[in-house]
MITOR-756627 format. One record per atom (N, C-alpha, C): x, y, z; atom name; residue number from 1. Coordinates in Angstrom, 1 decimal, m for minus. Example, Ala and Ser with C-alpha at 12.3 -4.5 7.8 and 13.67 -1.06 7.14 Angstrom:
MITOR-756627
[[13.2, m5.7, 7.8], 'N', 1];
[[12.3, m4.5, 7.8], 'CA', 1];
[[13.2, m3.3, 7.8], 'C', 1];
[[12.8, m2.2, 7.1], 'N', 2];
[[13.7, m1.1, 7.1], 'CA', 2];
[[12.9, 0.0, 7.9], 'C', 2];
//
This chain:
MITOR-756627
[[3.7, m49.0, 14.5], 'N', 1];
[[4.2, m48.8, 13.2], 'CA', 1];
[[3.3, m47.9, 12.4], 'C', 1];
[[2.2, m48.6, 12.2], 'N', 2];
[[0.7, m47.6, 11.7], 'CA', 2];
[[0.8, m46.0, 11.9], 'C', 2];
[[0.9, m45.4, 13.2], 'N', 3];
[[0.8, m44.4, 14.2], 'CA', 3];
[[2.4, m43.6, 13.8], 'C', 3];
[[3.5, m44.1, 13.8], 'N', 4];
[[4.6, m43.6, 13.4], 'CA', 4];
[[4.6, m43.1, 11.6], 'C', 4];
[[3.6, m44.2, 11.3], 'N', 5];
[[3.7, m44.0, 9.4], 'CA', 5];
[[2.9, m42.4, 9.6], 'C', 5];
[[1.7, m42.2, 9.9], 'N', 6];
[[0.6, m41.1, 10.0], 'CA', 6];
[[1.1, m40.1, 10.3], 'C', 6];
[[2.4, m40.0, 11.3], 'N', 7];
[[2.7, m39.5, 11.7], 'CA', 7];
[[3.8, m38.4, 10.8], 'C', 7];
[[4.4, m39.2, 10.6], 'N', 8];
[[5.7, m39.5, 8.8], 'CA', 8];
[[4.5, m38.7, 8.0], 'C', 8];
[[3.5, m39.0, 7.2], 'N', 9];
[[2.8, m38.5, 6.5], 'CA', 9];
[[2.2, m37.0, 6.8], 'C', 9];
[[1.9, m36.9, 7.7], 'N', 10];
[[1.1, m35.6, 8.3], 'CA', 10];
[[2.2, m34.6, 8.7], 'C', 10];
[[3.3, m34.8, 8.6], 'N', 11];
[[4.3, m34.0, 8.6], 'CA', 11];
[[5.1, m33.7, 7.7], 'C', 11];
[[5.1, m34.4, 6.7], 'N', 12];
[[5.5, m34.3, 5.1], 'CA', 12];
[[4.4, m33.2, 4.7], 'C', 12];
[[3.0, m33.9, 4.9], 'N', 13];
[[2.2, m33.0, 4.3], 'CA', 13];
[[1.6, m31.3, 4.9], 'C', 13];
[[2.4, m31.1, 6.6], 'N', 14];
[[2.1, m30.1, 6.7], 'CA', 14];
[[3.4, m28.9, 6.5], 'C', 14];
[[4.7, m30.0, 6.4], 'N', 15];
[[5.8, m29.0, 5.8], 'CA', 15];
[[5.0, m28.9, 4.4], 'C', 15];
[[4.8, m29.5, 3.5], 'N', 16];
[[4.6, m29.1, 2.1], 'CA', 16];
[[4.0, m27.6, 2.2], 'C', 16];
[[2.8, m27.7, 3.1], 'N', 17];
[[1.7, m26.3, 3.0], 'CA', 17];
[[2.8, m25.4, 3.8], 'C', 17];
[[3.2, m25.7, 4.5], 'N', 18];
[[4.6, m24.4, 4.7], 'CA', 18];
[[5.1, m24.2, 3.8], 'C', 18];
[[6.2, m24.7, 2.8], 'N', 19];
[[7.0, m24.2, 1.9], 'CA', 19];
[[6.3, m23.4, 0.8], 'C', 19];
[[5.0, m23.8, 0.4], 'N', 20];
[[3.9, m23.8, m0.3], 'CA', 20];
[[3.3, m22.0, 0.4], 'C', 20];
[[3.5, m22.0, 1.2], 'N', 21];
[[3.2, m20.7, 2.3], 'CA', 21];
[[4.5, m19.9, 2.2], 'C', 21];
[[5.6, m20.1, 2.4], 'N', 22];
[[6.4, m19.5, 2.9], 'CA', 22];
[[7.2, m19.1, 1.5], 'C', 22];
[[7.0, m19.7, 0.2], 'N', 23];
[[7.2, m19.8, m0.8], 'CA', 23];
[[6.6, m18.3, m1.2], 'C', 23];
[[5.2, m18.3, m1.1], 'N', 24];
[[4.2, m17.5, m1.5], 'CA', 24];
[[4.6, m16.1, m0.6], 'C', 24];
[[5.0, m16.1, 0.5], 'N', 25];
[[5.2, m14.6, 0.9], 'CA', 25];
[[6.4, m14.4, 0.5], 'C', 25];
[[7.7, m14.7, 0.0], 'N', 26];
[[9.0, m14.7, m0.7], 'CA', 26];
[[8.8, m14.0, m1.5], 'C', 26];
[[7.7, m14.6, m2.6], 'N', 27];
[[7.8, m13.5, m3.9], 'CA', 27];
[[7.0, m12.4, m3.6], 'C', 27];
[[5.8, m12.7, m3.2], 'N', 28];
[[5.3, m11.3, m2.5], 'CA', 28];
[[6.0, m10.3, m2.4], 'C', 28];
[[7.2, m10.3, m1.1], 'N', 29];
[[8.1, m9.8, m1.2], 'CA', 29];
[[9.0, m9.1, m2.0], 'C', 29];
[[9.4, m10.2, m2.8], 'N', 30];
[[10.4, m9.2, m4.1], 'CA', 30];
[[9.4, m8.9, m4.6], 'C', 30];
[[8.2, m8.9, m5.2], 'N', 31];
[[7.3, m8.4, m5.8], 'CA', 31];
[[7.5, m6.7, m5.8], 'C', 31];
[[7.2, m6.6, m4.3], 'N', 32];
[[7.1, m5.6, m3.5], 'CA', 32];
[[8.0, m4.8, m3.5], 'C', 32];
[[9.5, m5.1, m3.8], 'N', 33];
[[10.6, m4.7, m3.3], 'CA', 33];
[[10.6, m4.0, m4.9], 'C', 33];
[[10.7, m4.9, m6.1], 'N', 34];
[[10.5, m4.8, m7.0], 'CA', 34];
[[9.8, m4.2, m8.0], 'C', 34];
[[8.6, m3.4, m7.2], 'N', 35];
[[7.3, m2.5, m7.4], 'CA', 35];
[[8.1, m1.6, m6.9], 'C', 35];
[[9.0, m1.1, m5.9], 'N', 36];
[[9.2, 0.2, m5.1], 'CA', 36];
[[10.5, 0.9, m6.1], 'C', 36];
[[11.2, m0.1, m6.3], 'N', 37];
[[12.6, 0.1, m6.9], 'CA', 37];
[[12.2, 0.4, m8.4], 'C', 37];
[[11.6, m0.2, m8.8], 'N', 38];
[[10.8, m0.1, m10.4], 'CA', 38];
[[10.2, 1.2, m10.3], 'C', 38];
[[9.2, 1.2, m9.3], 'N', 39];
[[8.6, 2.5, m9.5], 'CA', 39];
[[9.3, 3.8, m9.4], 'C', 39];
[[10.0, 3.8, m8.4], 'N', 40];
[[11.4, 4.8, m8.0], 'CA', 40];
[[11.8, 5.3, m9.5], 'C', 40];
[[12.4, 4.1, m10.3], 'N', 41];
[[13.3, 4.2, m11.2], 'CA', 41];
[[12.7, 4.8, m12.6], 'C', 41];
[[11.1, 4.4, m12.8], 'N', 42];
[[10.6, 5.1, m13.9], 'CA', 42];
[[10.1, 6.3, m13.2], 'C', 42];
[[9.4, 6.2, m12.2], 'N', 43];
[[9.1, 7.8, m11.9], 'CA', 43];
[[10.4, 9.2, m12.5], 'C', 43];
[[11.6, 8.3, m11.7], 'N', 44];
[[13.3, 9.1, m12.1], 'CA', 44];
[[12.7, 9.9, m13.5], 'C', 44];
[[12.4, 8.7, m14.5], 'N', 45];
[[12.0, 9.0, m16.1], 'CA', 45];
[[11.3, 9.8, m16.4], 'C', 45];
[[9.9, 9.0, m15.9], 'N', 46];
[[9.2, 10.0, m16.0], 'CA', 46];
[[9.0, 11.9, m16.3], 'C', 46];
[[10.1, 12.1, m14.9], 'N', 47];
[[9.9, 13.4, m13.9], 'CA', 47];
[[10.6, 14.0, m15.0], 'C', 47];
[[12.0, 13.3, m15.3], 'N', 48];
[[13.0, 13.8, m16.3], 'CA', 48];
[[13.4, 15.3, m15.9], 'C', 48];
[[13.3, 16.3, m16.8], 'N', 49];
[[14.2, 17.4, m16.4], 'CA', 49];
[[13.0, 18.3, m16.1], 'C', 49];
[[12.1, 18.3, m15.6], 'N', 50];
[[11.2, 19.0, m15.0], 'CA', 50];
[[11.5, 19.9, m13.8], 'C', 50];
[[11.4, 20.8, m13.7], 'N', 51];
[[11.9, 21.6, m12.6], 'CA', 51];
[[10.7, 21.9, m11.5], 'C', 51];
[[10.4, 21.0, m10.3], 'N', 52];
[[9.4, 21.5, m9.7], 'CA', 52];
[[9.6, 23.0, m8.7], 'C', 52];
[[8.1, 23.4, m9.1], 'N', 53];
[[8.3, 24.7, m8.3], 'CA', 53];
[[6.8, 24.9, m7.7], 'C', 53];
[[6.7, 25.5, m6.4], 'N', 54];
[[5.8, 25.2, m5.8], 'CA', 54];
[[5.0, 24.3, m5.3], 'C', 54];
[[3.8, 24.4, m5.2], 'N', 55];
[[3.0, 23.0, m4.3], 'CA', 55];
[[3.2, 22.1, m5.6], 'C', 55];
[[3.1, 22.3, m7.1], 'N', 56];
[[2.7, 21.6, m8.3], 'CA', 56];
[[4.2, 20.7, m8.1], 'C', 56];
[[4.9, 20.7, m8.1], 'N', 57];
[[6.6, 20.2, m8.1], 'CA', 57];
[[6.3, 18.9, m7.1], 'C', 57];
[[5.4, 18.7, m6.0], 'N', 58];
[[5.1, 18.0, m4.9], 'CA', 58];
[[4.0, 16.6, m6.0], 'C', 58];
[[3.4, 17.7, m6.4], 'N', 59];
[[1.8, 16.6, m7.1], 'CA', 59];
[[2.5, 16.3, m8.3], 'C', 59];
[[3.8, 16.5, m9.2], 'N', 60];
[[4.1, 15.9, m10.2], 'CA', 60];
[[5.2, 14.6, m9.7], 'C', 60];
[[5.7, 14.8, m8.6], 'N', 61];
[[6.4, 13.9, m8.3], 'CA', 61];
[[5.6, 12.8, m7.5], 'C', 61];
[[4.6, 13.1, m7.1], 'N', 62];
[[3.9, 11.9, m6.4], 'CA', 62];
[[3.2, 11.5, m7.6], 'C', 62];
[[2.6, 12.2, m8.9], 'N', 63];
[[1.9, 11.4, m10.2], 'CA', 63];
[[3.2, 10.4, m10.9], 'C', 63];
[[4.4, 10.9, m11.0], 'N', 64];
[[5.4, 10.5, m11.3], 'CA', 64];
[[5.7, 8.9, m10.8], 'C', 64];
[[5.5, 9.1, m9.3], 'N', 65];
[[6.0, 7.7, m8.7], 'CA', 65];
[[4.8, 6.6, m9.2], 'C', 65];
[[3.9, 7.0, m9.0], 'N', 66];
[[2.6, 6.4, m9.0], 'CA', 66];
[[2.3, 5.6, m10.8], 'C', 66];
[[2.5, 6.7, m11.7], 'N', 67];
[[2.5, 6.2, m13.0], 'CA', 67];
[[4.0, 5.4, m13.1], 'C', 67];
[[4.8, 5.7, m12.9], 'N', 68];
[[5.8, 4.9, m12.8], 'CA', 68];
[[6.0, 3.8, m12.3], 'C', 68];
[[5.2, 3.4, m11.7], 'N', 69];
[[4.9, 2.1, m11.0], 'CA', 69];
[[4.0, 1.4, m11.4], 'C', 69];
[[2.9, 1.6, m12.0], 'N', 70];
[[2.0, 1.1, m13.0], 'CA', 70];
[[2.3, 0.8, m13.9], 'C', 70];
[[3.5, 1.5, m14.6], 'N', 71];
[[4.0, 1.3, m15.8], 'CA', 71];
[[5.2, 0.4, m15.9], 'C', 71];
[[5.8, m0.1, m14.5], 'N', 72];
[[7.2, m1.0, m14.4], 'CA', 72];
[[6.2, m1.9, m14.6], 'C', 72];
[[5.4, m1.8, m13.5], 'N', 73];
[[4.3, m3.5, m13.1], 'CA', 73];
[[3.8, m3.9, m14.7], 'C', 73];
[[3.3, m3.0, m15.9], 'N', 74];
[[2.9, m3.5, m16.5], 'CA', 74];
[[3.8, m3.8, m17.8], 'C', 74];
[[4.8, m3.5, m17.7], 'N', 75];
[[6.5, m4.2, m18.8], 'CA', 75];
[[6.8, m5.3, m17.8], 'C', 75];
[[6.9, m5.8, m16.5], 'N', 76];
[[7.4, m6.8, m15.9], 'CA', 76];
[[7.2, m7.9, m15.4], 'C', 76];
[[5.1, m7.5, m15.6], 'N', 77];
[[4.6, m8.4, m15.0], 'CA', 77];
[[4.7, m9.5, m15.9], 'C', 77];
[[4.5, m9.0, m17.1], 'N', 78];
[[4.3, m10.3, m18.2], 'CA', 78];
[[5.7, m11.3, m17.9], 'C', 78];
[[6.9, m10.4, m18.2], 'N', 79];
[[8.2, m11.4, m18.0], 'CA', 79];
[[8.6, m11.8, m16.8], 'C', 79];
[[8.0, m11.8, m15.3], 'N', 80];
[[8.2, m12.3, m14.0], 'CA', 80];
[[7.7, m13.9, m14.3], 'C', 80];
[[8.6, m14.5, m13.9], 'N', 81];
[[7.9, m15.5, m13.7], 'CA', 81];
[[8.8, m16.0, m12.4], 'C', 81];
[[8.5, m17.6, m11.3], 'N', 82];
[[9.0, m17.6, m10.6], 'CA', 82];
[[9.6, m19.2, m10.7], 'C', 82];
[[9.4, m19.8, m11.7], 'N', 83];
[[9.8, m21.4, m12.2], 'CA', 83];
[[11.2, m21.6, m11.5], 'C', 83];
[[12.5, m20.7, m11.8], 'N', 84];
[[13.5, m20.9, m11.4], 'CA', 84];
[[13.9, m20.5, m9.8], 'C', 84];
[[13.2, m19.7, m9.1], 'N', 85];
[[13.0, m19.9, m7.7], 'CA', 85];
[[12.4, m21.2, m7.4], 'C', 85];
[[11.3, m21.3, m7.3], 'N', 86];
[[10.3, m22.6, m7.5], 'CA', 86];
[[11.5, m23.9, m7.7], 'C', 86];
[[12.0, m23.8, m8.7], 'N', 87];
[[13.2, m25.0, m8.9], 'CA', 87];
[[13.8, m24.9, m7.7], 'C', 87];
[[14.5, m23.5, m7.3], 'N', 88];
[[15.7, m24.0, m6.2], 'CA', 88];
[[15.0, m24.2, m5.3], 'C', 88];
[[13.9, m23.8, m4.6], 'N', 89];
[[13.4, m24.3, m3.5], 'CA', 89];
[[12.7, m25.5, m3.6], 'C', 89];
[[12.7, m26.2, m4.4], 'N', 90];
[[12.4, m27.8, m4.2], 'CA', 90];
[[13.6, m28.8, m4.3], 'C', 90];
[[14.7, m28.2, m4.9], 'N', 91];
[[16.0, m28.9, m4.6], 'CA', 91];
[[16.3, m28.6, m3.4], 'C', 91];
[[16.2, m28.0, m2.5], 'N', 92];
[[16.6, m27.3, m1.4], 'CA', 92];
[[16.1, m28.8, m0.6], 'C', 92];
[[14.6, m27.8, m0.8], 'N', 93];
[[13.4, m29.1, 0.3], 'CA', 93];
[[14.0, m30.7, 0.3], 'C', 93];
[[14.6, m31.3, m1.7], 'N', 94];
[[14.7, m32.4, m0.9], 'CA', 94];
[[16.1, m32.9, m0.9], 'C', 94];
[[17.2, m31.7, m1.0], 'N', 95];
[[18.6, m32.3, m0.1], 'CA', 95];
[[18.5, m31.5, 1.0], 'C', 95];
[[17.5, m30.9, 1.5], 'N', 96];
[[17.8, m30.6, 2.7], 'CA', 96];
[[18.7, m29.3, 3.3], 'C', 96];
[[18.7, m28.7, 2.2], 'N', 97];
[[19.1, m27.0, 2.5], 'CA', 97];
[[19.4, m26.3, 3.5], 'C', 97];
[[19.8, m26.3, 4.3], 'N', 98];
[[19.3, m25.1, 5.5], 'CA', 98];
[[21.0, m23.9, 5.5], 'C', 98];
[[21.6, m23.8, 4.4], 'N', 99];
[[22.6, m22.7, 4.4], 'CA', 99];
[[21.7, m21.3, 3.7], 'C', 99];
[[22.1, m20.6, 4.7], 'N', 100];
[[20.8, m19.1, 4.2], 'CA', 100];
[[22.0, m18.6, 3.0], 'C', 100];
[[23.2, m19.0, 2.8], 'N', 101];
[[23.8, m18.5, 1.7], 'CA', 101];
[[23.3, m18.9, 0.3], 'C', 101];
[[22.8, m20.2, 0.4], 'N', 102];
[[22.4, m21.0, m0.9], 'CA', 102];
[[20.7, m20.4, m1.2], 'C', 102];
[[19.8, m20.0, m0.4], 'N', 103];
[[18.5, m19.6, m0.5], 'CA', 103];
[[19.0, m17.8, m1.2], 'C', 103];
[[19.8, m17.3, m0.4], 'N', 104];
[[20.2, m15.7, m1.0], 'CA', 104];
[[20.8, m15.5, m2.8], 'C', 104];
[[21.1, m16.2, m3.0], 'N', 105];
[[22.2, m16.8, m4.1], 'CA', 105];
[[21.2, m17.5, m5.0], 'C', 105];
[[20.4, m18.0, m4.7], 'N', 106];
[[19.5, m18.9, m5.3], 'CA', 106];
[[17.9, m17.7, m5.8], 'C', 106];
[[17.9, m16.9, m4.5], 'N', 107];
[[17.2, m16.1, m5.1], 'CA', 107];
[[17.4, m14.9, m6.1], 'C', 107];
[[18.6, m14.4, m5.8], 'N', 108];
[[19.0, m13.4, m6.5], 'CA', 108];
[[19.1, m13.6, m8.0], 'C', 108];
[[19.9, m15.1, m8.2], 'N', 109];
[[19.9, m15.6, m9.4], 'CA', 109];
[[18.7, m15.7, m10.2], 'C', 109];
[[17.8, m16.1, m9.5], 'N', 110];
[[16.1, m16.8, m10.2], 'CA', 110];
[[16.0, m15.7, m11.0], 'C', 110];
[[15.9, m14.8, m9.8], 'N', 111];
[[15.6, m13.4, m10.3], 'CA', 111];
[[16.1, m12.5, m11.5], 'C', 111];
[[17.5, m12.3, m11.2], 'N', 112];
[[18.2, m11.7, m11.8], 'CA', 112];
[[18.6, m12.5, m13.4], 'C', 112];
[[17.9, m13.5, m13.4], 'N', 113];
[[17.9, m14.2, m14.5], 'CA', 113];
[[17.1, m13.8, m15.8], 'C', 113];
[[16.3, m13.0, m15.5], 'N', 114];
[[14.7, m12.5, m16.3], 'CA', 114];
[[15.4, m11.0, m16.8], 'C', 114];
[[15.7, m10.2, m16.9], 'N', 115];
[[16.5, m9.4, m17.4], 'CA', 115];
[[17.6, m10.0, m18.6], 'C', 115];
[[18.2, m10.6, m17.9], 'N', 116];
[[19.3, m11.3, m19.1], 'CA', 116];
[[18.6, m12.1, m20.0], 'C', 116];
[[17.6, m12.9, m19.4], 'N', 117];
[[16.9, m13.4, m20.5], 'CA', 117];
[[16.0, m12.2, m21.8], 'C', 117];
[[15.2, m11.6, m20.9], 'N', 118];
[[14.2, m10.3, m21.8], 'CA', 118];
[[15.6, m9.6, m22.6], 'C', 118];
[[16.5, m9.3, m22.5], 'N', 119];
[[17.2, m8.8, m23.2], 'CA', 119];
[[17.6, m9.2, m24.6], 'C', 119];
[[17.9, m8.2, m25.7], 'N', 120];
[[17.9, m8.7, m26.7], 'CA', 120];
[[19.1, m8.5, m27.0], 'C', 120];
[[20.4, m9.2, m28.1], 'N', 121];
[[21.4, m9.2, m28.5], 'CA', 121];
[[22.1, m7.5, m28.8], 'C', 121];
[[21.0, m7.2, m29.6], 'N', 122];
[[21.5, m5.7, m30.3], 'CA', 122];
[[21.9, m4.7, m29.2], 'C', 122];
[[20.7, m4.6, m27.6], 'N', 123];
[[20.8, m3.7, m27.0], 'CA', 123];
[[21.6, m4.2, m25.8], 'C', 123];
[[21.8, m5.2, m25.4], 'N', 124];
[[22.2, m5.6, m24.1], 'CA', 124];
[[21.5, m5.4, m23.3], 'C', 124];
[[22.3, m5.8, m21.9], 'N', 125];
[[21.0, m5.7, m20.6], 'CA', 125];
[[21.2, m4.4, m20.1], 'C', 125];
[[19.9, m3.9, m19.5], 'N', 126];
[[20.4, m3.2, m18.5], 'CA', 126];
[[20.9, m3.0, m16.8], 'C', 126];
[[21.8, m2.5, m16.7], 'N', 127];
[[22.6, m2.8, m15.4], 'CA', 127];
[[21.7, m2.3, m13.9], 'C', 127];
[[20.8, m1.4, m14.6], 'N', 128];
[[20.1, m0.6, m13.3], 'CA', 128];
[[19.1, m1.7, m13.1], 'C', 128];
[[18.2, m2.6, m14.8], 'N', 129];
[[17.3, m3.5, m14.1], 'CA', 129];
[[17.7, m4.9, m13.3], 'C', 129];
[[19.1, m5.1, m14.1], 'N', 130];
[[20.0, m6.0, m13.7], 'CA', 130];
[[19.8, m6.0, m11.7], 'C', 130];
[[20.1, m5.0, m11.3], 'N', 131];
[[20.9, m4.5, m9.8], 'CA', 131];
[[19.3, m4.8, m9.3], 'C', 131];
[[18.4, m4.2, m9.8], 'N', 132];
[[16.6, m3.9, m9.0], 'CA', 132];
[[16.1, m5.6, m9.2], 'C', 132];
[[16.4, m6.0, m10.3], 'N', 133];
[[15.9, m7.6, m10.2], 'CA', 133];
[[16.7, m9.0, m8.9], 'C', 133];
[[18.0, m8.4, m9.1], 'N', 134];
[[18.3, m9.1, m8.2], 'CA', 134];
[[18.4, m8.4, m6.8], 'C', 134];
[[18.2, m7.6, m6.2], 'N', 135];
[[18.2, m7.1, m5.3], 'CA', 135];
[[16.8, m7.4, m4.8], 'C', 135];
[[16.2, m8.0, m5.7], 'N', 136];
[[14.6, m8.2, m4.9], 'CA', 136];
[[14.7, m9.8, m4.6], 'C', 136];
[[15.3, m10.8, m5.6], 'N', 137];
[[15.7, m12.2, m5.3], 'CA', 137];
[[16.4, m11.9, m4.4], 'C', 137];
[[16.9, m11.4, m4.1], 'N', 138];
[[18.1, m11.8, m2.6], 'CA', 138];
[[16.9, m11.5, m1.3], 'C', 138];
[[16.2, m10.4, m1.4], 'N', 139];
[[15.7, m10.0, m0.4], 'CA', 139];
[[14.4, m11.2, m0.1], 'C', 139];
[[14.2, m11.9, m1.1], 'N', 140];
[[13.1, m12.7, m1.2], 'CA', 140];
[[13.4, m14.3, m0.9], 'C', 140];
[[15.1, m14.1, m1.2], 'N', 141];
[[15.5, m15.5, m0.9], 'CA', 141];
[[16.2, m15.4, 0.6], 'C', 141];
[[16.1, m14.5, 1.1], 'N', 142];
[[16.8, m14.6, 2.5], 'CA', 142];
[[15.6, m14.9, 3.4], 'C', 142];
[[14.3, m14.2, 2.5], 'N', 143];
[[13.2, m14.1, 3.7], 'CA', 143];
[[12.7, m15.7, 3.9], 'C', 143];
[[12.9, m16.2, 2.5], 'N', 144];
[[12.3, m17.8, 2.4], 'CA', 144];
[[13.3, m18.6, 3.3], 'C', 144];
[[14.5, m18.2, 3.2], 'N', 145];
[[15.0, m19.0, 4.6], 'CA', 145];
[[14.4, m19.0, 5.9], 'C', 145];
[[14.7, m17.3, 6.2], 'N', 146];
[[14.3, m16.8, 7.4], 'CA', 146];
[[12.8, m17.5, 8.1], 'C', 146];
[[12.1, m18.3, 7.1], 'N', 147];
[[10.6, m18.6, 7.7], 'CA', 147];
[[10.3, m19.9, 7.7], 'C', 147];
[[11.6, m20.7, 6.4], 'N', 148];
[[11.3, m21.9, 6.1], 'CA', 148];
[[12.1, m22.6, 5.8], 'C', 148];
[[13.4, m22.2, 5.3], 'N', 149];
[[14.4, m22.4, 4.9], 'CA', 149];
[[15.4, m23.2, 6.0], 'C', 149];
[[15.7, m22.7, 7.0], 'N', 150];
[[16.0, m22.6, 7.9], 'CA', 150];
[[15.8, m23.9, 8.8], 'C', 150];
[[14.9, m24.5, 8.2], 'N', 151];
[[14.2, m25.9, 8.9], 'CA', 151];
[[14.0, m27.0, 7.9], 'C', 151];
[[14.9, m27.1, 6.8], 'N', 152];
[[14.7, m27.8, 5.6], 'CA', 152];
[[15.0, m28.9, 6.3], 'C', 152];
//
């Protein structure tokens, strides 16, 4: 009985540092996905109607991506948070989840939540951050399946 309890324990506690793990490379992920698409999207701005010509046309679109990506990360980083992923994957863990549709859906949402929220009444949301926010929860909630999910 002893030996079966330890057992029960030590496997509660080494799924926990999985989810705890597998959790952590998830957002990573959209992080990531989220930094590319962001960056993409202000560099677009940035570059604006600039006509490149020559080698210089090359080095303004690579300063472009680059400040443009420093510049998503630092409007987005404040309002990322990950509480509402974090929520669905502990309801998951303890009814026992393992549909990769509910982890995809659950990410997208977390995600795609923080836009509608930062939005303010006067201006509405925007549909482009709308589409990049959740496009990174989905990508971030399929992967949390794919590693961990999948074994709830």
């Amino acid at each position: 009985m002893m030996i079966e309890q330890k057992r029960t324990i030590a496997g509660l506690l080494g799924r926990t540092i999985w989810v705890i793990i597998a959790f952590g490379l998830a957002v990573a992920l959209a992080l990531i996905i989220l930094l590319v698409l962001g960056s993409y999207s202000m560099g677009e701005e940035l570059r604006g109607d600039y006509q490149p010509g020559d080698n210089m046309g090359y080095i303004v679109n690579l300063l472009s991506l680059l400040f443009g990506g420093a510049s998503f990360l630092m409007v987005v980083t404040p309002v990322l948070t990950i509480l509402p992923a974090l929520l669905g994957v502990i309801v998951a863990e303890v009814i026992q989840v393992r549909n990769a549709l509910y982890y995809l859906v659950t990410g997208g949402l977390s995600v795609a939540a923080l836009p509608l929220l930062a939005s303010t009444g006067d201006t509405g949301f925007n549909l482009q951050a709308l589409t990049m926010f959740a496009t990174a929860g989905f990508a971030g909630g399929l992967f949390y399946w794919l590693i961990a999910g999948r074994n709830a």
